[in-house]
C-alpha positions as CSV (number, residue, x, y, z in Angstrom):
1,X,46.7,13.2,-12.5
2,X,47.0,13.1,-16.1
3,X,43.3,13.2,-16.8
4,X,43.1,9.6,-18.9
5,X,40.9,7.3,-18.7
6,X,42.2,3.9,-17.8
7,X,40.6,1.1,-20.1
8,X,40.7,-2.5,-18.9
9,X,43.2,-5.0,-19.9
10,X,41.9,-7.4,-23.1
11,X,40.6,-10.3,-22.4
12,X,40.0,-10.0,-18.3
13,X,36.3,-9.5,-18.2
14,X,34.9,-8.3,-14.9
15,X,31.4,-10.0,-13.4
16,X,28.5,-7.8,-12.5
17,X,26.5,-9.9,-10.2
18,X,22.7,-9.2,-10.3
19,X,20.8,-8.0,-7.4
20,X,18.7,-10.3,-5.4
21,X,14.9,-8.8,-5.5
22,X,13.9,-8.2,-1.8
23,X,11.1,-9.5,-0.3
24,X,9.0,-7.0,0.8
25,X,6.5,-8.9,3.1
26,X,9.3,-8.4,5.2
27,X,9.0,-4.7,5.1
28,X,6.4,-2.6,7.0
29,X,3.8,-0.9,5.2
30,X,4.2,2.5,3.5
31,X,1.2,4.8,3.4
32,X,0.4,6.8,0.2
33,X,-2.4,9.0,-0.2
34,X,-0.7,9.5,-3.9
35,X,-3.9,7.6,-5.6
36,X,-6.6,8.9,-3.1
37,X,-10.3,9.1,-5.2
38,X,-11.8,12.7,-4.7
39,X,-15.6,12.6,-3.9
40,X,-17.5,10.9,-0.9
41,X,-14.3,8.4,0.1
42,X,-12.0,11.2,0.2
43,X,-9.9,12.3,3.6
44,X,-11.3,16.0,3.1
45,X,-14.6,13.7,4.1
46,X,-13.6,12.3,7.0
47,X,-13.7,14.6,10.7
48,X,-11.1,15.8,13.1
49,X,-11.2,12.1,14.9
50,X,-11.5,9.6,11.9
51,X,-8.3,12.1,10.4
52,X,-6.7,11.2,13.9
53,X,-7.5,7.7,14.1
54,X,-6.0,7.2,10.2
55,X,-2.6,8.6,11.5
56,X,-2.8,6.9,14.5
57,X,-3.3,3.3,12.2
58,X,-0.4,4.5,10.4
59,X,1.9,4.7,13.3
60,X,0.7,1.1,15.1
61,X,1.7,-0.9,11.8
62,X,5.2,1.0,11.5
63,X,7.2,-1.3,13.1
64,X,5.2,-4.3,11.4
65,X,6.2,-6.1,8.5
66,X,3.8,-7.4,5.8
67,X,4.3,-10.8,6.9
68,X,3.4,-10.1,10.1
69,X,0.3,-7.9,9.4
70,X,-0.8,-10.7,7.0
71,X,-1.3,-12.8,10.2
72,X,-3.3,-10.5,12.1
73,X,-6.7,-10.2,12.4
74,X,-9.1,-8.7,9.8
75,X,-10.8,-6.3,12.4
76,X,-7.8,-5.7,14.1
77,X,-4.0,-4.4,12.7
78,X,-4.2,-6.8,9.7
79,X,-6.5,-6.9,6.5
80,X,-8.6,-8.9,4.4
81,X,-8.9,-8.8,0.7
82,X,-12.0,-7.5,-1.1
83,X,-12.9,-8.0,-5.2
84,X,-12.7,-5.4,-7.2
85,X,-16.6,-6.0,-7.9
86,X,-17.7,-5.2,-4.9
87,X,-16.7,-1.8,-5.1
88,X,-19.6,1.0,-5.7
89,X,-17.6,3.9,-6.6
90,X,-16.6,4.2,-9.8
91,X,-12.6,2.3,-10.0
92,X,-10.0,4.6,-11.3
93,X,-8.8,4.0,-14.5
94,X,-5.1,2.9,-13.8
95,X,-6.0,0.2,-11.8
96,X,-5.3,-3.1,-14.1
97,X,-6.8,-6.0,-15.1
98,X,-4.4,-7.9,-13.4
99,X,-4.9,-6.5,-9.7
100,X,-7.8,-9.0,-9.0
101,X,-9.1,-7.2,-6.0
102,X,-8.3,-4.7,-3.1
103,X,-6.8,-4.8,0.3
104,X,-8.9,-3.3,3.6
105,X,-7.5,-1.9,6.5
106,X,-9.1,-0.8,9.4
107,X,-8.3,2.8,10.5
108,X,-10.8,3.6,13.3
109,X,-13.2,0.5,15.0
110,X,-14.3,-1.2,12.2
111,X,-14.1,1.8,9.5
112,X,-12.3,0.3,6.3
113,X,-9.3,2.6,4.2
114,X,-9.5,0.4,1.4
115,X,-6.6,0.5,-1.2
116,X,-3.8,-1.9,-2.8
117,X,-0.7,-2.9,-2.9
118,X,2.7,-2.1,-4.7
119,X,5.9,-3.4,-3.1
120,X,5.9,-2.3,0.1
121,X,3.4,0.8,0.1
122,X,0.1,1.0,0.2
123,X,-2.0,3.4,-1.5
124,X,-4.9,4.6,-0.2
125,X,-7.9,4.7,-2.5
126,X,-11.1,5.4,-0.2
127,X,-12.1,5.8,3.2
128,X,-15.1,4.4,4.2
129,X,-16.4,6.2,6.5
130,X,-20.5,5.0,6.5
131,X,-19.9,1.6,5.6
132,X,-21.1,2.0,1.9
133,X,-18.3,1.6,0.2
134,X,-19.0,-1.9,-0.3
135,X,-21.1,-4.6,1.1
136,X,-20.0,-5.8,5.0
């Protein structure tokens, strides 16, 4: 190996053909706790069984997509969408003009983790443990 680089011949041009953006809805969800709030809404709030009941949430959506949770029920395995307004607790400051409002899961009953969207994951922002997160 002589160690030379070998250049292309002039005028052949190779194509570089762009990626095509996946879809994510047809991913499942991805949990983050990344953007969690500290204070009342926090995990380190919740007890031994609401901690339980998040994980277990987590593991009966894994083998949905976001297309398919989308269709669910509210108060079951799928989510409804809240405004940004309706949130009490203070809204951290890199959360955008743009996002017009958040996404609610249920984790345990009817207790909401409320959070948004990126892609595929979802962050976690607050648990809402008694209810007074927002108005139900």
């Amino acid at each position: 190996m002589s160690g030379r680089i070998k250049r292309d011949k002039p005028g052949k041009r190779k194509t570089v053909k762009a990626q095509e953006k996946p879809n994510y809805d047809n991913f499942p969800p991805v949990f983050s706790l990344q953007k969690l709030q500290a204070g009342k809404y926090c995990l380190s709030s919740l007890n031994q069984e609401h901690k339980a009941m998040f994980a277990d949430a987590m593991f009966r959506r894994e083998s949905l997509t976001w297309n398919e949770i989308k269709q669910l029920g509210r108060h079951g395995l799928g989510t409804e969408k809240i405004a940004k307004h309706r949130i009490r607790a203070p809204i951290p400051k890199f959360i955008t003009d743009d996002l017009d409002g958040f996404i609610v899961f249920r984790y345990h009953g009817k207790n909401p983790m409320v959070g948004y969207r990126q892609k595929d994951i979802f962050y976690v922002l607050w648990f809402d443990l008694d209810f007074t997160l927002y108005g139900h």
